[in-house]
C-alpha positions, 0 to 999 in steps of 0.5 A: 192223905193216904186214900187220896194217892191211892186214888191218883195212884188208880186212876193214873193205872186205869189211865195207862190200861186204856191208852196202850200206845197212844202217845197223848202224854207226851212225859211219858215216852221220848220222841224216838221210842215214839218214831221207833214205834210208828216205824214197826207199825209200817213195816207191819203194814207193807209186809202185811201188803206184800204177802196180801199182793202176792197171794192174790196174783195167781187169782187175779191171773186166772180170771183175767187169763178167761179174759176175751182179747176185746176185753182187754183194751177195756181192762187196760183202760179201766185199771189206768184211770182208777190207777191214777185215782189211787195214785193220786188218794195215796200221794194226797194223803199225809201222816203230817196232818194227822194227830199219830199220837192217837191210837185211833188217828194213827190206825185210820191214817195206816189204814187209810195208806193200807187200803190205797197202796192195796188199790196202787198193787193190784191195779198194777198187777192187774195192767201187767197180767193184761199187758203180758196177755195182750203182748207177751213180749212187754211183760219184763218192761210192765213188771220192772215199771209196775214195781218202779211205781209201787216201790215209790209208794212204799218209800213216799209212805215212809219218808211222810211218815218219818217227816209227821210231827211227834 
């Protein structure tokens, strides 16, 4: 009788090691320490979000700056229509539909977010450094626009990640 707890008692440790954070046995953890987590994951993914853009816009600003200006209509052009692509990617995807239980599931789906509000920022950065180059005047209207849209994003994220089921 003894050996055979000890056995349950080892495989339920090992069990336990293995799923860090994986939610799978649903005794194990309420469901607002469950939604608590996934919160601070997010959190961690759009800050990790924000430093990332911010970095990369003075790089960004000196390549475009070597810009021709007949480049930049094709710039302009080319950032919009991948723009509505990544709009598009990001609103389409849901946490809903996803098993965020799973430790897996859960880094594909914030990574899957991560990668598609990366494209959103930098294409926006990438319109307002063209635009503000073109018609310098427009570059308070473009930057208030740019952080309107990647604002929406980051709540949208937030609100389907909040509605996924637990």
């Amino acid at each position: 009788m003894d050996i055979e707890r000890f056995e349950q008692h080892t495989k339920l440790h090992q069990t336990s090691q293995r799923r860090t954070l994986n939610f799978e046995e649903s005794g194990r953890y309420s469901k607002s320490s469950i939604r608590k987590t996934l919160i601070i994951e997010n959190i961690s993914k759009n800050i990790v979000l924000i430093i990332l853009l911010a970095l990369l816009f003075t790089p960004i600003k000196n390549v475009l700056s070597e810009a021709s200006l007949a480049d930049a209509d094709s710039i302009l052009s080319f950032a919009s229509l991948t723009l509505v692509a990544a709009l598009f990617g990001n609103f389409a995807f849901t946490y809903e539909f996803s098993n965020i239980k799973n430790k897996a599931e859960r880094l594909l789906a914030h990574s899957t977010t991560f990668l598609l509000m990366l494209a959103v920022g930098l294409l926006l950065e990438t319109s307002t450094i063209v635009l503000s180059i073109r018609v310098n005047s427009l570059l308070p209207l473009a930057t208030l626009i740019s952080a309107l849209i990647y604002s929406a994003t980051v709540l949208y994220d937030f609100w389907d990640l909040l509605r996924a089921k637990i």
